[in-house]
BALODO-307202 format. One record per atom (N, C-alpha, C): z, y, x; residue in three letters. Coordinates in steps of 0.02 Angstrom, whole numbers, padded with zeros to 5 digits, always signed. Example, Ala and Ser with C-alpha at 12.3 -4.5 7.8 and 13.67 -1.06 7.14 Angstrom:
BEGIN
+00390-00284+00660ala +00390-00225+00615ala +00390-00165+00660ala +00354-00112+00642ser +00357-00053+00684ser +00394+00002+00645ser 
//
This chain:
BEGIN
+04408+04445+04822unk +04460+04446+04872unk +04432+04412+04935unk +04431+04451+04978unk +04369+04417+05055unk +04419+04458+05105unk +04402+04451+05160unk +04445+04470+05235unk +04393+04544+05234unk +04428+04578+05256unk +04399+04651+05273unk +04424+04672+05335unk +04405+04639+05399unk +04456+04654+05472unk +04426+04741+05499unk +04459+04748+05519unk +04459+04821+05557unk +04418+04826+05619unk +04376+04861+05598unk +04315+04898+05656unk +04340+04930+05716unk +04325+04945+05788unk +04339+04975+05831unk +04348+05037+05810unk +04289+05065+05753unk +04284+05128+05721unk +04342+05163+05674unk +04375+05116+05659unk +04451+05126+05625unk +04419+05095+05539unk +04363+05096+05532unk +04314+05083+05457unk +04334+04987+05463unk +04342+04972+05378unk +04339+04901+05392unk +04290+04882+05380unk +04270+04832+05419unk +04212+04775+05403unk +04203+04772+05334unk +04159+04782+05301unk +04164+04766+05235unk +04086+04685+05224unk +04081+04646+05276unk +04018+04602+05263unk +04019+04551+05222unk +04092+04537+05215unk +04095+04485+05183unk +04091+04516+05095unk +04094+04571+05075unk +04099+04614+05014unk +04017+04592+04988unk +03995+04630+05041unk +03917+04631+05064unk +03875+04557+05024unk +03908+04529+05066unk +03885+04467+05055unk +03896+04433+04963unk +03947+04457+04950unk +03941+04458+04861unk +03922+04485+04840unk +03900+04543+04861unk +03830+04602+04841unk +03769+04554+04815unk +03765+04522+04870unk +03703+04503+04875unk +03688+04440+04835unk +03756+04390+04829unk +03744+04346+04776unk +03738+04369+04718unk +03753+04398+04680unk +03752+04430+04634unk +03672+04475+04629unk +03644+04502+04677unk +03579+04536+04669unk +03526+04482+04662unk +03542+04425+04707unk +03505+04355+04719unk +03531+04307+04649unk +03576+04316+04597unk +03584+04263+04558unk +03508+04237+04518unk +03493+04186+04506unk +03443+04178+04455unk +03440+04176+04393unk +03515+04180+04353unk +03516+04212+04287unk +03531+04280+04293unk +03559+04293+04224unk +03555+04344+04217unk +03634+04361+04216unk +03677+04428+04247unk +03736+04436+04264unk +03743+04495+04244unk +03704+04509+04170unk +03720+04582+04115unk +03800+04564+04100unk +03814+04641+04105unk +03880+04643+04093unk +03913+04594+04122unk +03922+04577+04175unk +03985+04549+04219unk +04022+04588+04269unk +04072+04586+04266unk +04103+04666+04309unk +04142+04609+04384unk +04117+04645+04422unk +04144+04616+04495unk +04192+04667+04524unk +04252+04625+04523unk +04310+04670+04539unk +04331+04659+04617unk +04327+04698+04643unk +04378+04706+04720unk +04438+04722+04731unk +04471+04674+04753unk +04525+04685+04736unk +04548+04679+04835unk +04527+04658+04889unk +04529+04690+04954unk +04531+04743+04978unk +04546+04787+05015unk +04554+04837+05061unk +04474+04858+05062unk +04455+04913+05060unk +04380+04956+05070unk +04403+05026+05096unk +04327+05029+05129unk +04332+05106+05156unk +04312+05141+05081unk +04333+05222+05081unk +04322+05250+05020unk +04258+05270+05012unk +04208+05260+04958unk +04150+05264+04929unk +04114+05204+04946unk +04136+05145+04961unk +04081+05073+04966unk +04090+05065+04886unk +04140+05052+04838unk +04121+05046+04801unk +04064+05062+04762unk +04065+05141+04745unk +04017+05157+04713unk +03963+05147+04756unk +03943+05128+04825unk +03883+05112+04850unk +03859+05039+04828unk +03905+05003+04795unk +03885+04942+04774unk +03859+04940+04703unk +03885+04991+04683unk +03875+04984+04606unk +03805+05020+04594unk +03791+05065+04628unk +03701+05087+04647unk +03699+05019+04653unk +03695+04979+04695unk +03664+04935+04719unk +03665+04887+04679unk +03715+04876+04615unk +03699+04811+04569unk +03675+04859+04490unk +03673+04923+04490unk +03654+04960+04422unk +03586+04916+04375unk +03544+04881+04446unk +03478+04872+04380unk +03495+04806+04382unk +03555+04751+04406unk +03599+04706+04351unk +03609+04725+04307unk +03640+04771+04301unk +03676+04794+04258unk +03748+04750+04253unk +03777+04751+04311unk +03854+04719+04342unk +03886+04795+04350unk +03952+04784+04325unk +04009+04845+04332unk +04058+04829+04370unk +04072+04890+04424unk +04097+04847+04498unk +04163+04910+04474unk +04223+04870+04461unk +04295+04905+04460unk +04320+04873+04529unk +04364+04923+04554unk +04386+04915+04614unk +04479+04940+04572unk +04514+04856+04620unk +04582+04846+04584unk +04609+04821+04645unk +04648+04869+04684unk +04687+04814+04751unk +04752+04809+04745unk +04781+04745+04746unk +04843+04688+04752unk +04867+04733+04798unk +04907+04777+04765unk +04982+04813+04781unk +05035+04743+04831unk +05015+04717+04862unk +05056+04640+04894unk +05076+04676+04951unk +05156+04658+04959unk +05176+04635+05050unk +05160+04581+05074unk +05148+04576+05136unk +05184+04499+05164unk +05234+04470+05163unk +05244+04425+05132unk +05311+04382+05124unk +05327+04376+05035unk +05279+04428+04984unk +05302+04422+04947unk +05241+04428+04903unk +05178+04415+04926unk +05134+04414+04900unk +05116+04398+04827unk +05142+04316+04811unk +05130+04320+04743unk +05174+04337+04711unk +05234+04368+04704unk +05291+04412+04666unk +05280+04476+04660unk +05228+04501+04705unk +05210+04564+04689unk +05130+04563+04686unk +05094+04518+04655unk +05049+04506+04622unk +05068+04498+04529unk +05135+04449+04507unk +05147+04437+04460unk +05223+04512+04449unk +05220+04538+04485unk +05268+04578+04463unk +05248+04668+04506unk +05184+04690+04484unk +05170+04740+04551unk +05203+04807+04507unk +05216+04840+04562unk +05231+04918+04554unk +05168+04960+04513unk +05121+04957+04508unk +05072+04982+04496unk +05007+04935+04463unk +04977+04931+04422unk +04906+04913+04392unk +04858+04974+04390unk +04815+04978+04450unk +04778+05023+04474unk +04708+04998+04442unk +04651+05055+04404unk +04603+05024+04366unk +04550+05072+04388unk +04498+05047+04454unk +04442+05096+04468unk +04391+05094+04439unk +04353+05135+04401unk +04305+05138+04363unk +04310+05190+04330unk +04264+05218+04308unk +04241+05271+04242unk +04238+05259+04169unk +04218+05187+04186unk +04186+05155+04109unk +04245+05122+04063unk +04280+05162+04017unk +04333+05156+03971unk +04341+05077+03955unk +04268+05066+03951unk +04269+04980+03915unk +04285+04948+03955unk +04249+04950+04022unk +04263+04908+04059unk +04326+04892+04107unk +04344+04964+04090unk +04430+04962+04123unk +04486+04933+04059unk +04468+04937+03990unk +04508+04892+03941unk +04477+04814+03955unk +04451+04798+03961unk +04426+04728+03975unk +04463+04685+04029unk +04433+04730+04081unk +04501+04723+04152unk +04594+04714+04142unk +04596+04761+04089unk +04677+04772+04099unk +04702+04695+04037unk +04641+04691+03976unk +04674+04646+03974unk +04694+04565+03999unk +04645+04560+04032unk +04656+04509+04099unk +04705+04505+04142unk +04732+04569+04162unk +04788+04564+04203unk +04844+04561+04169unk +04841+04595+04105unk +04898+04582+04081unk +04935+04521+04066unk +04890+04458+04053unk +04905+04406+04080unk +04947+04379+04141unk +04931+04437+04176unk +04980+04400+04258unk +05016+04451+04243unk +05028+04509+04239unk +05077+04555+04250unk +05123+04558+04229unk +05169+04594+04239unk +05241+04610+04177unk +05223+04659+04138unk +05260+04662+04073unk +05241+04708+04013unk +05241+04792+04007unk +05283+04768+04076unk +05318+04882+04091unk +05284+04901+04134unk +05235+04861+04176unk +05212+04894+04249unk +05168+04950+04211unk +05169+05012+04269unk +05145+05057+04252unk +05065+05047+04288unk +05006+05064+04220unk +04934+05062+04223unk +04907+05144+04254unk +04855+05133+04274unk +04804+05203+04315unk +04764+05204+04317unk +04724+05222+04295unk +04654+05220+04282unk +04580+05296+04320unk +04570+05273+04355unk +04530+05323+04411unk +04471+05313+04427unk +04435+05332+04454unk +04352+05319+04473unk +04371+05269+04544unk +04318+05257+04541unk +04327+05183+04601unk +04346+05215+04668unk +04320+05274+04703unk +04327+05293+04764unk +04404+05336+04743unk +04429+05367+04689unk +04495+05361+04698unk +04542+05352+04718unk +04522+05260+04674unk +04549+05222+04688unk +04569+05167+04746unk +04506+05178+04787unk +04502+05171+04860unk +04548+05197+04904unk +04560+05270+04870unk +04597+05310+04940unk +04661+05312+04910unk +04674+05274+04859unk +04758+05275+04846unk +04793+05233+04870unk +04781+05147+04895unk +04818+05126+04917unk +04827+05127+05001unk +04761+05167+05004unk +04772+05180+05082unk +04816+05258+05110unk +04822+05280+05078unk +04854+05358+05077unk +04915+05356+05058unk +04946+05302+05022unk +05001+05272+04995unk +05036+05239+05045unk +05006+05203+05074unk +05016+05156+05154unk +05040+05235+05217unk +04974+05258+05199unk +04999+05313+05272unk +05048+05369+05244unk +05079+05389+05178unk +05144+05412+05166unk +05199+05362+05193unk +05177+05298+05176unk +05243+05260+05204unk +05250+05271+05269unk +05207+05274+05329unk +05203+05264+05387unk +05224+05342+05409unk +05230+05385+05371unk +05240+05447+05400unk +05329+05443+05368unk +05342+05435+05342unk +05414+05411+05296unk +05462+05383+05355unk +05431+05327+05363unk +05465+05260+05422unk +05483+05319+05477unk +05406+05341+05516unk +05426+05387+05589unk +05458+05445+05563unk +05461+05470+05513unk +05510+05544+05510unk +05579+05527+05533unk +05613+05436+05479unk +05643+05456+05477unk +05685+05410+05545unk +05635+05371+05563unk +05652+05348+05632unk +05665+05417+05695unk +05613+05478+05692unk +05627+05529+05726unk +05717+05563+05718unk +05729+05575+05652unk +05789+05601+05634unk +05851+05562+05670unk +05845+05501+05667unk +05891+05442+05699unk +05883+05464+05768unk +05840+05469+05788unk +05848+05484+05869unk +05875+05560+05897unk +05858+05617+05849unk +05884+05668+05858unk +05977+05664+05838unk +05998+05617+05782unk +06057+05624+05776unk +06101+05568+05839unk +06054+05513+05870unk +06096+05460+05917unk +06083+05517+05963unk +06044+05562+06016unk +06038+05586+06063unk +06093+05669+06039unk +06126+05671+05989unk +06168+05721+05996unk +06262+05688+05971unk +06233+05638+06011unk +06314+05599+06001unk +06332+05577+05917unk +06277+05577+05879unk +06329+05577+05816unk +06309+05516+05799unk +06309+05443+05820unk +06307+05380+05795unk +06346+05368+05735unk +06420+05395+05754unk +06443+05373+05710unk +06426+05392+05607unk +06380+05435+05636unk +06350+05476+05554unk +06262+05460+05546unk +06254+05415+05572unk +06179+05403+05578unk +06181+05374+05511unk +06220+05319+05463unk +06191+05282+05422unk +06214+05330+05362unk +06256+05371+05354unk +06263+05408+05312unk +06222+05463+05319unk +06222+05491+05358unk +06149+05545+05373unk +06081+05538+05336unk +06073+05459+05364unk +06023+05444+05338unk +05995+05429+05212unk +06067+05411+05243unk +06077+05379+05170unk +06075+05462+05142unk +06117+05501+05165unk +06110+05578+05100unk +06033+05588+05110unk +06010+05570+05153unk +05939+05619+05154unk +05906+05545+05117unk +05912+05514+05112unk +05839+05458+05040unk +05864+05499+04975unk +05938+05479+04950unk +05956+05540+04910unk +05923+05587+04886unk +05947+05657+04945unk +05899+05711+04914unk +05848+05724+04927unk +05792+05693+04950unk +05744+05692+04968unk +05691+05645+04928unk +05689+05568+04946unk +05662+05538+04943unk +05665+05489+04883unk +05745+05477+04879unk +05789+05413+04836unk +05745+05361+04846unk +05733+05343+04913unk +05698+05291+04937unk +05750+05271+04996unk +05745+05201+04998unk +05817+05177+05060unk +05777+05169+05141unk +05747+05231+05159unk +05740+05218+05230unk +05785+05207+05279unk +05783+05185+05319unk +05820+05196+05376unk +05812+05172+05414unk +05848+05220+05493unk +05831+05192+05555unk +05819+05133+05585unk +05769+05116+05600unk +05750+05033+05651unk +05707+05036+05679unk +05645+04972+05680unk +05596+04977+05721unk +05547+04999+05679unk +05498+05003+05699unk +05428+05059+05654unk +05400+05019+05624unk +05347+05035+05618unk +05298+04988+05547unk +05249+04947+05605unk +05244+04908+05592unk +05190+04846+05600unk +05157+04813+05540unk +05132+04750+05577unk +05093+04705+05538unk +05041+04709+05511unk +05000+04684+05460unk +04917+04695+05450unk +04907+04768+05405unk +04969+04799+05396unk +04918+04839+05347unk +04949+04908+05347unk +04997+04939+05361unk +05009+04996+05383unk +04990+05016+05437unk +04983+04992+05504unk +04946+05029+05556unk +04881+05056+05554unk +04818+04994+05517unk +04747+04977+05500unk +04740+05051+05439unk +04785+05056+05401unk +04775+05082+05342unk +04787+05159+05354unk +04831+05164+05433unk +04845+05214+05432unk +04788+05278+05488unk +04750+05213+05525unk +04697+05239+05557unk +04640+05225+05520unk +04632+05205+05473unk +04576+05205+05428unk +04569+05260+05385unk +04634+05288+05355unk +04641+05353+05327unk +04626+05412+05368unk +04659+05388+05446unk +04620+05446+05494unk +04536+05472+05504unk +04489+05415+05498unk +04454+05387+05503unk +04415+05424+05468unk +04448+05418+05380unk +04406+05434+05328unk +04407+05504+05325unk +04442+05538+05332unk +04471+05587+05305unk +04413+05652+05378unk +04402+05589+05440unk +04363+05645+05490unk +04317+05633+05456unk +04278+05608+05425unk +04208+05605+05398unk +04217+05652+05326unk +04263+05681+05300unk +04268+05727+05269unk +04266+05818+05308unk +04271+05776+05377unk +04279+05842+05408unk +04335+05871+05420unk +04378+05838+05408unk +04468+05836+05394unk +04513+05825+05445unk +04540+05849+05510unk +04551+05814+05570unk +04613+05805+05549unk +04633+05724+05522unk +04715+05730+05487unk +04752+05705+05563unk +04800+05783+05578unk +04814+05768+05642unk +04891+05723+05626unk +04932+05732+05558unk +04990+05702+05556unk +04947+05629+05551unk +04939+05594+05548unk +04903+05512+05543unk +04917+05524+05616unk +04870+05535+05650unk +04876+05526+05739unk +04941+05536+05758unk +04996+05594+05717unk +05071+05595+05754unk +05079+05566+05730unk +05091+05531+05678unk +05122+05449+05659unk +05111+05420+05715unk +05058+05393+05699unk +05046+05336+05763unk +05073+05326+05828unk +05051+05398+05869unk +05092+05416+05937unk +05165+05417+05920unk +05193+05438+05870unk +05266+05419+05893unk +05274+05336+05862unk +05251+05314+05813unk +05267+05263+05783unk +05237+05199+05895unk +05192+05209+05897unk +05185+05184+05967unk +05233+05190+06023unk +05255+05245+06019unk +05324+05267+06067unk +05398+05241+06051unk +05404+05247+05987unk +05459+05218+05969unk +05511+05145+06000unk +05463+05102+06012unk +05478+05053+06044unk +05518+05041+06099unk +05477+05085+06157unk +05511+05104+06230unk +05585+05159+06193unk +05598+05194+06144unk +05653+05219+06143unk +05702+05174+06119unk +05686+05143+06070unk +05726+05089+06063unk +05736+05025+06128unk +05705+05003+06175unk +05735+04966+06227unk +05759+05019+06253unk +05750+05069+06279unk +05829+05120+06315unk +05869+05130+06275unk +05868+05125+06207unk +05933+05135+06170unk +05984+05055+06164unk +05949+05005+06180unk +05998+04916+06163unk +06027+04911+06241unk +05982+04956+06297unk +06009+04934+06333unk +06059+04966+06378unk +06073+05028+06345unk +06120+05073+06346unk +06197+05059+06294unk +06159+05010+06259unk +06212+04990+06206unk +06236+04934+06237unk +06224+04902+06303unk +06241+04854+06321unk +06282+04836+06401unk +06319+04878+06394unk +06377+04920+06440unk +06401+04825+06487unk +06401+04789+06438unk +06421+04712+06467unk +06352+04657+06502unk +06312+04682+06500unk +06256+04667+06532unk +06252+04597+06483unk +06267+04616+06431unk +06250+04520+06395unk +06177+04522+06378unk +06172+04450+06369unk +06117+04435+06334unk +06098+04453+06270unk +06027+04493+06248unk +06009+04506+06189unk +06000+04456+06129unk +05998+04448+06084unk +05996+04389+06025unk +05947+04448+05973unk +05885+04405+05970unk +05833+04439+05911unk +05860+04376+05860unk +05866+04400+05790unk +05853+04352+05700unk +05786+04316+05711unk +05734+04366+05722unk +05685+04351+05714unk +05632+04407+05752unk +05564+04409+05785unk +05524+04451+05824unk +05455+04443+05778unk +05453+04420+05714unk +05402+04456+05672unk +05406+04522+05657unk +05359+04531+05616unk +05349+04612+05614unk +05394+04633+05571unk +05436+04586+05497unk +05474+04600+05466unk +05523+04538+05447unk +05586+04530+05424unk +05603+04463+05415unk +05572+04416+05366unk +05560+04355+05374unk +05549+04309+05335unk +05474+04307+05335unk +05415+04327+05387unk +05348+04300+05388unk +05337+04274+05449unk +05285+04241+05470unk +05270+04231+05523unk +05197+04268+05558unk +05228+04353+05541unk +05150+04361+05556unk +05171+04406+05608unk +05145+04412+05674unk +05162+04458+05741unk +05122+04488+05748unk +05086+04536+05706unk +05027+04618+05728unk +05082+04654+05736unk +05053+04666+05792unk +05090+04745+05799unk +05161+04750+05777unk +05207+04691+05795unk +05261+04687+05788unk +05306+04734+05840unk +05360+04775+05814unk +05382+04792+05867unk +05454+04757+05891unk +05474+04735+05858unk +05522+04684+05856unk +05484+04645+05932unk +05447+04609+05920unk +05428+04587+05972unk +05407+04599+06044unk +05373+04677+06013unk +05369+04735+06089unk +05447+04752+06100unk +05478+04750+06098unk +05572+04781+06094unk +05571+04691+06150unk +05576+04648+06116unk +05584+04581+06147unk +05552+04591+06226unk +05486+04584+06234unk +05476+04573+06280unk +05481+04636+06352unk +05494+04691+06325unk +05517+04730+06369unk +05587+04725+06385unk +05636+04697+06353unk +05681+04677+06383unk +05690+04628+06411unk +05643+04597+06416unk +05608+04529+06452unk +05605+04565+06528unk +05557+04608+06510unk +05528+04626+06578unk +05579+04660+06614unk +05623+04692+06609unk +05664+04711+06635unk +05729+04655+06680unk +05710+04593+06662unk +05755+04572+06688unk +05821+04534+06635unk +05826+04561+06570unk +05886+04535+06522unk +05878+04444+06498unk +05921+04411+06501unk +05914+04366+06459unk +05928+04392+06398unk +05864+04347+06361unk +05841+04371+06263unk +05849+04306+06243unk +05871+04294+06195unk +05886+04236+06151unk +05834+04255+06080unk +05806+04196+06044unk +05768+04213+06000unk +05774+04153+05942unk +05818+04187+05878unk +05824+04127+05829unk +05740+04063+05826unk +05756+04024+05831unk +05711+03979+05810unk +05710+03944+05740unk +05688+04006+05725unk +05662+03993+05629unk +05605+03978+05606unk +05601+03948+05550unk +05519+03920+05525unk +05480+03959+05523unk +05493+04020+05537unk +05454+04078+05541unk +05418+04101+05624unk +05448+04073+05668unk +05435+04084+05729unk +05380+04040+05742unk +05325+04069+05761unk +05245+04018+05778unk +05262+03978+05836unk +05255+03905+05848unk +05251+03894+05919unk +05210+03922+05978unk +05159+03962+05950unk +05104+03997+05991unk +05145+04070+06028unk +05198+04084+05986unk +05244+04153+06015unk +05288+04107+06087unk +05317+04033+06039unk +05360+04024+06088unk +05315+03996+06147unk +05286+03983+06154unk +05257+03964+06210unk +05214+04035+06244unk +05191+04070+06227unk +05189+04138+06271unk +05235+04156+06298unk +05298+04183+06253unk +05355+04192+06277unk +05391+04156+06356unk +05378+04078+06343unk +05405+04027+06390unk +05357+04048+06445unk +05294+04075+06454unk +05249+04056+06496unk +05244+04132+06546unk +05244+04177+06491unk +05261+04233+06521unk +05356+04256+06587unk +05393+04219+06520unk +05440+04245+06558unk +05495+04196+06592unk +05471+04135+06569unk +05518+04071+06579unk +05603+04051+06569unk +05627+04049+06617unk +05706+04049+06584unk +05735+04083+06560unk +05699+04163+06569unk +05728+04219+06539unk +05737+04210+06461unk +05689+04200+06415unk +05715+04175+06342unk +05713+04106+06328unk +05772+04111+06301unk +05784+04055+06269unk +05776+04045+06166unk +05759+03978+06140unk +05778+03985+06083unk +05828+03958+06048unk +05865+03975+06043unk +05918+03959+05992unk +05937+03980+05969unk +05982+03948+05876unk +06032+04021+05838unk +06088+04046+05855unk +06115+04095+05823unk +06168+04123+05827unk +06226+04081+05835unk +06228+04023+05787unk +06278+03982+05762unk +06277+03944+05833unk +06226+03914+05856unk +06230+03871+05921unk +06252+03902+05981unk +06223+03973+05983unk +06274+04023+06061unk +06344+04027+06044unk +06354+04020+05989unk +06431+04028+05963unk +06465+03962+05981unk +06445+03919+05958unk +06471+03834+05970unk +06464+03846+06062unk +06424+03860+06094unk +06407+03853+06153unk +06458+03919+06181unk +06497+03958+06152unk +06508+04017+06196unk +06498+04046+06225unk +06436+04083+06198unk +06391+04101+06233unk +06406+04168+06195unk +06430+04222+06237unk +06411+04304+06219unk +06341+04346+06214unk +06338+04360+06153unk +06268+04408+06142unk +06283+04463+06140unk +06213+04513+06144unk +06213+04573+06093unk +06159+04570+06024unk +06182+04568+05982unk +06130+04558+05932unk +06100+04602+05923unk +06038+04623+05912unk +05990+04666+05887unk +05983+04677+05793unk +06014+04727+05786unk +06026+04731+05731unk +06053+04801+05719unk +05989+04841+05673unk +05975+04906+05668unk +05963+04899+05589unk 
//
């Protein structure tokens, strides 16, 4: 488990991987039969380029990646949707599983695949979500721009139903470290197959656009010229991580426009946001909660989609 940051190229860095390559080629005993598992983010086929590369060890490289969100990392480490098992080698994928089974729960469902597979499943898995989010963020905008607000959440709700029986619904788009990265990395991979996956790129472009529709949609919703009130301007509630947050792009364009924005000040909010924020736009946001504009009588519009 090592950092794998994202290349200009859309490919991740894989050096720090590299670099356990190499301890392992450099050990001075002997590391027969020891299986080195990856369990980080990879572009598809480094694995098996490693496992050429440790064969006359004779080290067996299974590739296993931590199904994790942010915010809920070790609960969905000790409780994951999936026990994904890359490798060929029967033994060495029973060896593996019974190790995890140790951390896991007793029902999670096991998978067992060749390592580059298994590479392109949790990243292809990521860019279904990301095409999921903008469909159904698109649908929301076709039903608010034909007057029918009042049927947006039921609209939405029949179509997870018969469609999906997944609870999407309309808000801000996907951010944070690993759906955007995952979703131009799949673009990425898939051109070196020769594959020009043009829905990945319309994700993106609308999932990028989305933002500016949503500040013309709060501030159309805001007929009283009040002040906006964000929960929170992370990428999702309850982390403190701001990639590609749009929560926070939504924030500061209503910044720029001129609105006073109010912004809960939760343990989750970095002082490094609030002080950009302060420096960029000055009296325009303020932080405080809900409960305190209320004590203070202070009228909002809350942001809350």
């Amino acid at each position: 488990m090592v950092a794998t940051p994202s290349l200009d190229s859309g490919d991740y860095d894989m050096s720090a991987v590299w670099d356990v390559v190499r301890d392992m080629q450099n050990h001075p005993d002997s590391v027969q039969n020891k299986i080195l598992v990856i369990g980080c983010t990879t572009n598809p086929g480094v694995c098996e380029s490693i496992q050429q590369e440790l064969d006359h060890r004779q080290v067996h490289v299974v590739y296993s990646p931590t199904f994790a969100a942010q915010g809920s990392v070790m609960a969905n480490i000790q409780d994951p949707h999936t026990l994904l098992i890359g490798t060929n080698n029967q033994d060495v994928a029973d060896r593996c599983e019974q190790v995890f089974s140790k951390i896991i729960t007793k029902n999670t469902p096991r998978f067992r695949m060749s390592q580059t597979a298994a590479e392109i499943v949790p990243l292809s898995g990521n860019c279904r979500a990301t095409a999921i989010i903008s469909y159904t963020n698109m649908i929301g905008q076709v039903l608010l721009e034909s007057g029918l607000e009042k049927d947006l959440n039921t609209a939405l709700e029949c179509l997870n139903v018969v469609k999906t029986n997944k609870n999407f619904k309309f808000g801000f788009g996907y951010g944070g470290p690993c759906f955007p990265r995952d979703n131009r990395s799949f673009v990425h991979y898939a051109k070196k197959l020769g594959i020009d996956f043009q829905l990945g790129k319309l994700v993106d472009e609308f999932n990028n656009s989305h933002p500016d529709y949503l500040t013309k949609y709060f501030v159309s919703k805001n007929s009283q010229k009040l002040p906006f009130y964000f929960d929170y301007v992370s990428y999702k509630k309850g982390v403190n991580i701001f990639e590609e947050s749009q929560q926070l792009i939504v924030c500061k364009k209503l910044l720029s426009q001129g609105f006073k924005v109010y912004v809960n000040p939760s343990k989750f909010l970095l002082p490094k946001i609030v002080e950009d924020l302060s420096v960029e736009f000055n009296d325009l946001v303020g932080f405080v909660s809900l409960e305190d504009l209320t004590k203070q009588n202070i009228n909002v519009l809350q942001i809350d989609i």
